[in-house]
C-alpha positions as CSV (number, residue, x, y, z in Angstrom):
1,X,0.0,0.0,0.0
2,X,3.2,2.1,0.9
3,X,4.3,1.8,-2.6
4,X,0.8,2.1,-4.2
5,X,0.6,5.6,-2.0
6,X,3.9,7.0,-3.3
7,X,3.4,6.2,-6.8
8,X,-0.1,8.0,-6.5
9,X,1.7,10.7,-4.4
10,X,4.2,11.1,-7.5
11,X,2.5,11.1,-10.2
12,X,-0.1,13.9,-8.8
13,X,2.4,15.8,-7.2
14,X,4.4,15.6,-11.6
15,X,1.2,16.8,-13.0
16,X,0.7,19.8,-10.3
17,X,4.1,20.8,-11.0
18,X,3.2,20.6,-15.0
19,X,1.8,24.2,-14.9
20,X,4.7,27.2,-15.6
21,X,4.7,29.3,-12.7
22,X,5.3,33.5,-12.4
23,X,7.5,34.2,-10.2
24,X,7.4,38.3,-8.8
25,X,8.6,40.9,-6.1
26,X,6.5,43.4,-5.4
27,X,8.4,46.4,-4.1
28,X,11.2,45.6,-1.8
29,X,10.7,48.0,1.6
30,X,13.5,49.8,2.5
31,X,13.8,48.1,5.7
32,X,14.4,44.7,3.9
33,X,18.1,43.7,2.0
34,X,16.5,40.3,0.5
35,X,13.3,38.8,-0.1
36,X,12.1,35.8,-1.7
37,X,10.4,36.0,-4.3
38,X,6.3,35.0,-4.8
39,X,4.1,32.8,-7.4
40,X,1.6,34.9,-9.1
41,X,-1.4,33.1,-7.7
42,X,-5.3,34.0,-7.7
43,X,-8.7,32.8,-7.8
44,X,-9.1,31.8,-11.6
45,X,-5.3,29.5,-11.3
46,X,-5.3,26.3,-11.5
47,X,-1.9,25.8,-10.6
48,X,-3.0,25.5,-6.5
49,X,-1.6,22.1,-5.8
50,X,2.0,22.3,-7.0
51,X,5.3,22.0,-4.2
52,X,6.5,25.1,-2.9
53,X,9.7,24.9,-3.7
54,X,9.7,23.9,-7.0
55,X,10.4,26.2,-9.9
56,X,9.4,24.4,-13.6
57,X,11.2,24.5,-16.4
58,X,10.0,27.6,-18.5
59,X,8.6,29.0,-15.7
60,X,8.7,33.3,-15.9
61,X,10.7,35.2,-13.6
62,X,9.9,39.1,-13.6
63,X,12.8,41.7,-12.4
64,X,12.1,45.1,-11.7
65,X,14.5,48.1,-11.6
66,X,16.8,48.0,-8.3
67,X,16.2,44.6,-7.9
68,X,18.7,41.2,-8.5
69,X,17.3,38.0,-8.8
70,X,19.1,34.4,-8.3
71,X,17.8,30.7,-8.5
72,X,18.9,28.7,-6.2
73,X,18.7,24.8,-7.2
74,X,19.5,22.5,-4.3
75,X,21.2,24.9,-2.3
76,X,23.8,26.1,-5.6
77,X,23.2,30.0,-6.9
78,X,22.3,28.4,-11.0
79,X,20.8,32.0,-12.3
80,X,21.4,35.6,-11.8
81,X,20.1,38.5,-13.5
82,X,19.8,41.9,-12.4
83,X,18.1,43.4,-16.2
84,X,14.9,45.1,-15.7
85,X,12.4,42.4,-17.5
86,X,11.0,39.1,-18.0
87,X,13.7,36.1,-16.9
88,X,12.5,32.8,-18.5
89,X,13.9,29.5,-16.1
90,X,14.6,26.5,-19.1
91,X,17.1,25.1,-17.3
92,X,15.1,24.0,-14.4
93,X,15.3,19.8,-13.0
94,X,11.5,20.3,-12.9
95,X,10.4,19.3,-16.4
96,X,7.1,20.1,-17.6
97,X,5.2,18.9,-20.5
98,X,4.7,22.8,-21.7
99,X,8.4,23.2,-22.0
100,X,10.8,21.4,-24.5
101,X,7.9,19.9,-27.0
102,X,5.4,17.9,-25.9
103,X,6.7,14.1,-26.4
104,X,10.0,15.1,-24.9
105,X,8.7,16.8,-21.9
106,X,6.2,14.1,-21.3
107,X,9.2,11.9,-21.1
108,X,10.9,13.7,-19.3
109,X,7.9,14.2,-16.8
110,X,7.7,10.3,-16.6
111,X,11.3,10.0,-15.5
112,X,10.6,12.7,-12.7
113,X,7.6,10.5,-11.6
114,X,9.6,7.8,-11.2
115,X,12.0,9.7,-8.8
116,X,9.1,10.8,-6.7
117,X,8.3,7.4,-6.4
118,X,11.6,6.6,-4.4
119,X,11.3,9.5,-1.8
120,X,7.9,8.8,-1.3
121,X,6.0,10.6,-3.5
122,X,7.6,13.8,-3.1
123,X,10.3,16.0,-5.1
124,X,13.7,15.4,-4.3
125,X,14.4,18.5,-4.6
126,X,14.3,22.6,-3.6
127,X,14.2,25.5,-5.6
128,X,14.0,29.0,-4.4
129,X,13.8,32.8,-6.0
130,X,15.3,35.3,-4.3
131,X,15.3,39.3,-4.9
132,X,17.9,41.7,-3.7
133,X,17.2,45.8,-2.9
134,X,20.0,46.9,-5.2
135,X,18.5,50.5,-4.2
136,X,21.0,53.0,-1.8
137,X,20.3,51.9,2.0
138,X,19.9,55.6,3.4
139,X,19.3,57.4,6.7
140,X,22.7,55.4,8.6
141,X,22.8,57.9,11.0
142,X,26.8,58.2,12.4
143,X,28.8,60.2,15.5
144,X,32.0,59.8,17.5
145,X,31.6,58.3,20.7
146,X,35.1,58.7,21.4
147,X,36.9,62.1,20.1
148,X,39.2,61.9,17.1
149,X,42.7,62.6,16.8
150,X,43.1,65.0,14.2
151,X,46.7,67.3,13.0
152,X,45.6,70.5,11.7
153,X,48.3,71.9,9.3
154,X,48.8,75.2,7.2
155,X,52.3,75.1,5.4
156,X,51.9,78.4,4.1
157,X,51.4,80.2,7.8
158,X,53.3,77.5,9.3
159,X,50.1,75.8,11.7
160,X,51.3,72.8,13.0
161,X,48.8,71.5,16.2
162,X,46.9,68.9,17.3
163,X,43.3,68.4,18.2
164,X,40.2,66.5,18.7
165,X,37.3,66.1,16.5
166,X,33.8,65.0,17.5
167,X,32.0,64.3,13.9
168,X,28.2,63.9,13.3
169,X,26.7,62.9,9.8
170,X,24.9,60.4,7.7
171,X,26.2,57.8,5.4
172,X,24.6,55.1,2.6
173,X,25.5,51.6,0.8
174,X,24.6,49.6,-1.6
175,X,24.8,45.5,-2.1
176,X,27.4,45.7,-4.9
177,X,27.3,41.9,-5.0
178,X,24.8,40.1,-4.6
179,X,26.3,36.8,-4.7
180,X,28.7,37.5,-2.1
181,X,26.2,39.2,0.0
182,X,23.7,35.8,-0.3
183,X,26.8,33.4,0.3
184,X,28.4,35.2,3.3
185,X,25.6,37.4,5.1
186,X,22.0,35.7,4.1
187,X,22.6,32.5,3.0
188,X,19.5,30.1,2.6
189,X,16.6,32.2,4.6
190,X,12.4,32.2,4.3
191,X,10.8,35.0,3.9
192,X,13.4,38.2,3.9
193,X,16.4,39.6,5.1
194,X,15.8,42.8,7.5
195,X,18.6,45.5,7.2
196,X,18.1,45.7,11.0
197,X,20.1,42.8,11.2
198,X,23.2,44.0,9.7
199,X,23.0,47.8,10.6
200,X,24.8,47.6,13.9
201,X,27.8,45.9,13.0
202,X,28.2,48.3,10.1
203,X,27.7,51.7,12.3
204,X,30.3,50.6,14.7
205,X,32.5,49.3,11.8
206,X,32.3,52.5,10.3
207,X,33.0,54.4,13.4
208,X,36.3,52.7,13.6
209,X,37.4,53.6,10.5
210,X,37.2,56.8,10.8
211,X,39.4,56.5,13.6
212,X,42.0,56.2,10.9
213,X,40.9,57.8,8.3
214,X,40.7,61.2,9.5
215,X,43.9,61.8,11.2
216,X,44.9,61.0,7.2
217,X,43.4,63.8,5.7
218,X,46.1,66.4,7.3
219,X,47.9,65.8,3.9
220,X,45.5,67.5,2.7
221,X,46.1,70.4,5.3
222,X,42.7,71.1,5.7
223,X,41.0,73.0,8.9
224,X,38.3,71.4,10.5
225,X,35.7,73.8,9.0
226,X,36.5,72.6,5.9
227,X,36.1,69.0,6.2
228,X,32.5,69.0,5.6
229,X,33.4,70.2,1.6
230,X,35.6,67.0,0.9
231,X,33.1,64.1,1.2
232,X,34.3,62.7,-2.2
233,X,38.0,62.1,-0.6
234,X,37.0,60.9,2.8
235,X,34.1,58.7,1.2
236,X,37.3,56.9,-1.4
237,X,39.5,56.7,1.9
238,X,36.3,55.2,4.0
239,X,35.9,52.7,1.0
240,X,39.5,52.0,0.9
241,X,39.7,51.6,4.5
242,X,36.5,49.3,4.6
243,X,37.4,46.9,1.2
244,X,38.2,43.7,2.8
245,X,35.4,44.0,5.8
246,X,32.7,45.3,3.5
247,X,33.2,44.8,-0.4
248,X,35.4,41.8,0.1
249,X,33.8,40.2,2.6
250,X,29.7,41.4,2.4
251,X,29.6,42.9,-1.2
252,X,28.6,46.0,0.0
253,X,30.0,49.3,-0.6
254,X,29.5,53.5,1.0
255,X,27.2,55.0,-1.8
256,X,26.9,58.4,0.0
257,X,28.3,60.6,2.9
258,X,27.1,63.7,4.5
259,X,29.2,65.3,7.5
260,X,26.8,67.5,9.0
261,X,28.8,68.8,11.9
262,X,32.7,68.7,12.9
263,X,33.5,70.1,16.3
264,X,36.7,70.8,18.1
265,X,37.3,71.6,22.0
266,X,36.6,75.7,22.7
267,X,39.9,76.3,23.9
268,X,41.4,74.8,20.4
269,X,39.0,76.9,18.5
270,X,40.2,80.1,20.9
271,X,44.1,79.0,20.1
272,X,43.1,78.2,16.2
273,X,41.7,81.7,16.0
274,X,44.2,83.6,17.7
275,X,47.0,81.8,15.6
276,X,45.0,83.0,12.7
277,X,44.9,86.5,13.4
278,X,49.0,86.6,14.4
279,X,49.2,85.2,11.1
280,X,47.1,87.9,8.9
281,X,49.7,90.6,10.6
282,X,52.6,88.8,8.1
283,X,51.1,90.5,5.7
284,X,53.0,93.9,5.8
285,X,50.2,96.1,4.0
286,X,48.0,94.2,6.9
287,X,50.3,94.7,9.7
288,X,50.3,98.6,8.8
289,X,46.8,99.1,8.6
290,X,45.8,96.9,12.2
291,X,49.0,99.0,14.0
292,X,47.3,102.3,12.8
293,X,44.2,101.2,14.1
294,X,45.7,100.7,17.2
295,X,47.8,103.5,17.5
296,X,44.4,105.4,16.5
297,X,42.7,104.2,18.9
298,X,45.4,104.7,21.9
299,X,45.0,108.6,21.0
300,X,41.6,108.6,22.0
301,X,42.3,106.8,24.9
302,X,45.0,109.1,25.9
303,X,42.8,111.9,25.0
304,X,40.0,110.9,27.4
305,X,42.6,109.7,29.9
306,X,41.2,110.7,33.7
307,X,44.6,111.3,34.5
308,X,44.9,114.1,32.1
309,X,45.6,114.2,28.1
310,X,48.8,115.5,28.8
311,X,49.7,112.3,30.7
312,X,48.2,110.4,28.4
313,X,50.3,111.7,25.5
314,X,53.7,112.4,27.2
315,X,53.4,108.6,28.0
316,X,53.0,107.9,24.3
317,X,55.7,110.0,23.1
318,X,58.2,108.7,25.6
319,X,56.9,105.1,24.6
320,X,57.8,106.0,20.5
321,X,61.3,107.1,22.1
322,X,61.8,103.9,23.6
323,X,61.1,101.9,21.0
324,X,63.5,103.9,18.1
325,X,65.6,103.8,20.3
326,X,66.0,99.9,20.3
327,X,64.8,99.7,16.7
328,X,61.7,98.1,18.0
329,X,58.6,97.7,15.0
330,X,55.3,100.0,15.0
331,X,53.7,96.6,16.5
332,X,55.8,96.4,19.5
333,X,55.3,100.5,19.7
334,X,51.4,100.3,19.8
335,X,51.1,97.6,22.6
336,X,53.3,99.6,24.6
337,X,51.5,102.4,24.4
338,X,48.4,100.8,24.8
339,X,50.2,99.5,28.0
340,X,50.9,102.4,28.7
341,X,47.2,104.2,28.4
342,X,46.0,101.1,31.0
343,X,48.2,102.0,33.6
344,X,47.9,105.9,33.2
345,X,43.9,106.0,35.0
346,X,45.7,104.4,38.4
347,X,47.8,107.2,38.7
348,X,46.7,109.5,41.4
349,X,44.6,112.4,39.3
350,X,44.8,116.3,40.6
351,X,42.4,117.3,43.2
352,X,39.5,119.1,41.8
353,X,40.5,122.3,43.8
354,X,43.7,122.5,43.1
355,X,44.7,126.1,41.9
356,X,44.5,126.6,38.7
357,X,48.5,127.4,38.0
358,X,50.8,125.0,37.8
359,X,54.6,125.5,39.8
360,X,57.1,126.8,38.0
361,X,59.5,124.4,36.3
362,X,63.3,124.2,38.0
363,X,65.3,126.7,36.7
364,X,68.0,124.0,36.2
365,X,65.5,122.5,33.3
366,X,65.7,126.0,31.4
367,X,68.5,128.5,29.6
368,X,69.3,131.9,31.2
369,X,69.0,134.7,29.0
370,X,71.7,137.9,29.1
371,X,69.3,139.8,31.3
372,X,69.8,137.4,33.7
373,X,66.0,135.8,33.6
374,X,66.5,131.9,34.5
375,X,64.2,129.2,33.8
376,X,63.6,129.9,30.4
377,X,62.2,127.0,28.0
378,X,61.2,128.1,24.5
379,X,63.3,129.6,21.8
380,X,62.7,133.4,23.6
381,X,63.2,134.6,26.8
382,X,60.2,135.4,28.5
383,X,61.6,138.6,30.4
384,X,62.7,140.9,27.8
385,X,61.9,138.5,24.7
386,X,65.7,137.9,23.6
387,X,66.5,134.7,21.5
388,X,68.1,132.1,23.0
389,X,71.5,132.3,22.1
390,X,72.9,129.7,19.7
391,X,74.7,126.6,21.8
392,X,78.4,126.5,21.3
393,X,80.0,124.4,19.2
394,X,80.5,121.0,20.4
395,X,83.7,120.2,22.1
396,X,83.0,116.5,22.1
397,X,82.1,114.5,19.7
398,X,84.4,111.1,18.2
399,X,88.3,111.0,18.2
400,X,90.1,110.3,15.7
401,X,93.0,108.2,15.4
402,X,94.8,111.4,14.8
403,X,93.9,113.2,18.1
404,X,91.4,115.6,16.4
405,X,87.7,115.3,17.7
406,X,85.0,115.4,15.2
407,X,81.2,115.2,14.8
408,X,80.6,114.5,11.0
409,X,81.3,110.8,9.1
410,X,85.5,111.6,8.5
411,X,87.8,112.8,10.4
412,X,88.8,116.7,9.1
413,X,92.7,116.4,9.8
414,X,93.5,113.0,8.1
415,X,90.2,111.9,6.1
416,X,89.3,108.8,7.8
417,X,86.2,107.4,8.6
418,X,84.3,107.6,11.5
419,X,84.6,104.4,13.6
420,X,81.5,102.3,13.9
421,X,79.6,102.2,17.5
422,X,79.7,106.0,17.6
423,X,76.4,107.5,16.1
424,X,75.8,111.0,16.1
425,X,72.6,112.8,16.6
426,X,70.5,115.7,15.3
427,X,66.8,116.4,15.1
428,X,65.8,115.2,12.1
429,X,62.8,117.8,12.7
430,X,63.8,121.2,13.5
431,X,67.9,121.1,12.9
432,X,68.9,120.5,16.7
433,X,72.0,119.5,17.6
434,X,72.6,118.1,21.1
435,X,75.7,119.1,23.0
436,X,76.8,115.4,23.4
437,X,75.9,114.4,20.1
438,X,76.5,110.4,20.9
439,X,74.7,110.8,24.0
440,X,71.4,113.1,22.7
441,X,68.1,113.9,25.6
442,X,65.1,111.5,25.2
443,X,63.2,114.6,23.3
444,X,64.2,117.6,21.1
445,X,63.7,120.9,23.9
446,X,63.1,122.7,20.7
447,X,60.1,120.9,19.3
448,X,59.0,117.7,21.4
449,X,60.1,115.0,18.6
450,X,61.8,112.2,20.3
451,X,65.1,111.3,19.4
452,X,65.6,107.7,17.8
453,X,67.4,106.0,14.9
454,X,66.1,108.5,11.9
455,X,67.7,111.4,14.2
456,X,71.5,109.8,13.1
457,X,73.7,112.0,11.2
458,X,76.7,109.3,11.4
């Protein structure tokens, strides 16, 4: 009866499986990498009773855009085909009397009865369809848990410093291969593959890459501002990076990236800028214009000074001095005297009632006129309004080898030259010459300009 039963069971379950199928996906969700594919089945088919998993021979297979289908026979991939269109199966172990001519694939049908018959009545073997999302798998959300070391570098300005980067974004792939993607991720499944299963191996994967990827891009001297505009290079590097986890090992590959926020600690962003502004001021024509602004600004401030504009400016104009002196930029000259300005307020200001006139200046500071009026400090005496009497010529200047003392660039008994480390001075403004001429006052007593390296006659 056993026997009887299977032969029965065979030869019904040949003729079910007689009838072509059509095989469809409908569209894949975006939440889904694989699904298997469907018979096209309604009320009006007769084809109700055939096995599962068995695909006839010249059955249809339909492929839609975005979509790869394979056959598996027995467990082996046998077809593939990723064209948009209508795939037809004639190479199936299921033969069918509508496929191949009629005599031949009743034959053949006869021969697959007679297999049944030995496994009981059923098919010895499985056949599956299976459909792949070939579309980009978006919305893979990305972020640093841990900060990343980055090199910022700027040969021209000569940056050179290190930091940390926190980066935020969003990143797609694509199954590139199918084949590898069934064989080493999928593999043999019912139903469908969910991307949930895959997604958070990948994030953290790619999270560790970019470990070390992004300390590479410092070749490429870029600040961390503008590491949002070169997706195209960190996406190749990401690939690169990923080959032999993701395209070599799951047939998948980065389709997209989008860096939607790169952020470095405060106090590196405070440095960065700073080091950024120093560097503007190589620029000479820039360095001139920000020192005029300052020095602009430090004459207001000496003008509104509440220890007096005079303070403020005699500050500023011993400060200039100073700085000629030692041949010292306009730079160092306008922080000084903005130094300067800071300190002038804490001086102790005049009392509110104090008179009116100030005390007169030591008469030690001044020139006595032929009248005998002492104390005198402009160019007329302010008793009987005499000029002040021409000073005498110097009796010291630089010795020559000779014996004879000079004060111009050669000696006027022999000819030579005046020996170096012995500059002589005259103000360069009004015609001045000092006494001493090596060793000139701080400022001119005939017109306020301080004395400083354009005041050298030799």
């Amino acid at each position: 009866m056993g026997l009887i039963k299977a032969a029965m069971g065979a030869i019904g379950g040949t003729l079910a499986d007689q009838w072509k199928e059509y095989f469809y996906c409908p569209a894949i969700d975006p939440a889904y990498l694989l699904v298997e594919g469907q018979k096209k089945v309604n009320g009006r088919s007769s084809n109700t009773k055939g096995e599962e998993n068995v695909i006839t021979n010249g059955s249809i297979i339909a492929v839609a855009d975005g979509q790869c289908m394979i056959i598996v026979d027995q467990g082996k991939i046998v077809e593939v085909s990723a064209e948009p269109g209508a795939f037809q199966y004639d190479n199936s172990s299921s033969p069918s009397i509508f496929a191949g001519g009629l005599g031949q694939g009743f034959v053949n049908s006869m021969k697959d009865a007679l297999d049944r018959v030995a496994f009981g009545g059923i098919a010895a073997r499985t056949q599956k369809v299976y459909f792949f999302n070939l579309l980009e798998i978006t919305d893979n959300k990305f972020g640093t848990a841990q900060p990343i070391e980055f090199r910022i570098v700027d040969s021209k300005v000569g940056l050179d410093m290190d930091t940390s980067l926190r980066v935020h974004g969003t990143y797609s792939y694509k199954i590139t291969d199918p084949l590898l993607f069934y064989t080493n991720v999928c593999g043999n499944r019912e139903g469908a593959y969910p991307r949930a299963n895959l997604d958070g191996m990948l994030k953290a994967e790619f999270a560790a890459a970019m470990q070390s990827v992004f300390p590479t891009l410092s070749d490429l001297e870029l600040r961390p501002n503008q590491i949002p505009s070169h997706v195209d290079e960190i996406t190749e590097r990401m690939n690169a990076k990923l080959t032999d986890k993701w395209s070599k090992g799951r047939g998948i590959s980065i389709a997209s990236l989008a860096i939607e926020s790169v952020t470095i600690p405060e106090e590196d962003k405070k440095a960065l800028q700073d080091f950024q502004k120093t560097a503007v001021l190589t620029n000479p024509n820039m360095l001139n214009a920000a020192s005029a602004q300052a020095y602009n600004q430090a004459i207001q401030n000496a003008a509104s000074n509440s220890g007096g504009a005079m303070i403020g400016f005699a500050g500023m104009n011993m400060m200039q001095g100073a700085t000629g002196a030692m041949g010292m930029g306009p730079q160092s000259f306008v922080q000084n005297a903005q130094a300067l300005q800071q300190q002038a307020p804490a001086a102790a200001p005049a009392p509110a009632a104090a008179p009116a006139a100030a005390a007169p200046a030591p008469a030690a500071e001044g020139w006595k006129c032929e009248c005998g009026h002492e104390g005198n400090t402009g160019k007329f005496c302010a008793e009987c309004g005499k000029p002040k009497p021409e000073p005498a010529p110097a009796a010291e200047g630089w010795t020559c080898e000779c014996g004879a003392v000079n004060k111009g660039k050669f000696c006027a008994e022999c000819g030579k030259p005046k020996p170096a480390g012995a500059p002589l001075y005259k103000c360069d403004k009004c015609g001045w010459e000092p006494e001493d001429p090596k060793n000139p006052p701080k400022f001119c007593p005939q017109c306020g300009d301080p004395f400083g390296d354009e005041d050298k006659v030799g």
